[in-house]
Structures are given as structure tokens and as C-alpha cells.
C-alpha positions in Angstrom: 38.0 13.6 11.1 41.5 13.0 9.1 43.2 13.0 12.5 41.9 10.0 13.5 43.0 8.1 10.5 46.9 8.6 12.1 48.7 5.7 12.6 46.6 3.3 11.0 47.4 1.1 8.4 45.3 0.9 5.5 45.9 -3.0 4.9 42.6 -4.1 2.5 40.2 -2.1 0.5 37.3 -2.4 2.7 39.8 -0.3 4.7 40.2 1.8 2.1 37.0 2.6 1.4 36.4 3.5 4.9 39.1 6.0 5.0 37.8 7.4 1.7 34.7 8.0 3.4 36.0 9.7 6.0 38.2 12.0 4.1 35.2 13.0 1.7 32.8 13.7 4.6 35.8 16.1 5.9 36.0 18.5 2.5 32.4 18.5 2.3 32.0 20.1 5.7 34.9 22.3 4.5 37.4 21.1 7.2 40.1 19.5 4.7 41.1 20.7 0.8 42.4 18.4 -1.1 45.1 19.5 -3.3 47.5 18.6 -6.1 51.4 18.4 -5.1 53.2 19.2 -8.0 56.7 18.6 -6.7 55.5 14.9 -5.9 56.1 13.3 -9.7 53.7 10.1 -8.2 50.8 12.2 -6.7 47.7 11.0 -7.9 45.8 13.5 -10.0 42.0 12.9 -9.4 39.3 14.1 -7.0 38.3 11.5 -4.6 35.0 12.2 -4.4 34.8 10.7 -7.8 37.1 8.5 -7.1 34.5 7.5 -4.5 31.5 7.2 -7.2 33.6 5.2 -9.5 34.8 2.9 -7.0 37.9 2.6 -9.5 41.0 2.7 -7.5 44.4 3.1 -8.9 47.0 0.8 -8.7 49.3 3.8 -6.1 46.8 6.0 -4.6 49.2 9.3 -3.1 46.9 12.2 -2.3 47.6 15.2 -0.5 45.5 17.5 1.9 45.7 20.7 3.9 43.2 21.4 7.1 42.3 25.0 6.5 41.5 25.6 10.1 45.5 25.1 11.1 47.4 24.9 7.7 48.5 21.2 8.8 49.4 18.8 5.4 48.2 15.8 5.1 49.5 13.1 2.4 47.4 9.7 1.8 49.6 7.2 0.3 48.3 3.5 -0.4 49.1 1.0 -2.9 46.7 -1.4 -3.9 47.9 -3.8 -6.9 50.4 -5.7 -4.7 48.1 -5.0 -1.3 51.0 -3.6 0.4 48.7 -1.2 2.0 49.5 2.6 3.6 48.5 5.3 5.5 48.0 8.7 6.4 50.2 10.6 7.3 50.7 14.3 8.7 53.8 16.4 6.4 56.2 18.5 8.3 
């Protein structure tokens, strides 16, 4: 589940990957939504479950999230061309 990708550092793309795996299994079961933050001008606009299929990843990789159990936002932010890495984290 997303909440156990807190607090760790995404640092390679094998890491990545995993993450992405993990956040796809979660809106497929219909625990997560993944949504589009207009107010955030570098918010990735794509569906990572394609994202998944491609295996293309972006250059900055900011994706947002809402648990539709509790409400609680989620935003993935990573960026990959330099490998400066990222996280998840949970929004106030």
C-alpha cells in the first residue's frame, strides 16, 4: 500500500519501478485515485499505468493521489535525468 512507500527515497529506477508497482496495484484494487493537480504548473499529465507499459519515464515525474477511503493526498515527485531521486509524500 502507498503508505508504506513514506519516507523512502526513491534513489535509482529499479526503485522506481518498484514504487510504480505498488502504486498501480493500489488504484486497481480501488484504494488510491490518481489525479491531475492543476494548480501544480510541473504535475505530470499521464496515467501511470501506461506509464508502467511504456516503461518511458519522464525526465520529472510529480504525480498526485487521493486514498478514497480517508481523503488523505498523496504527491509522488521524482526526477530522473540528473538521478537526483524523490519520494512520496503525504500533502497537508
Amino acid at each position: 500500500m502507498i503508505d508504506q512507500l513514506l519516507n523512502n527515497k526513491i534513489s535509482d529506477v529499479q526503485t522506481l519501478y518498484k514504487v510504480l508497482n505498488i502504486l498501480v496495484k493500489d488504484i486497481n484494487s480501488g484504494i488510491i485515485e490518481q489525479f491531475h493537480n492543476s494548480d501544480d504548473l510541473f504535475c505530470t499529465n499521464l496515467d501511470i499505468r501506461k506509464l508502467q507499459k511504456t516503461q518511458n519515464i519522464p525526465d520529472v515525474l510529480r504525480c498526485y493521489f487521493i486514498n478514497k477511503n480517508t481523503g488523505t493526498k498523496y504527491m509522488l515527485d521524482v526526477e530522473t535525468y540528473h538521478g537526483l531521486g524523490g519520494s512520496i509524500k503525504i500533502l497537508d
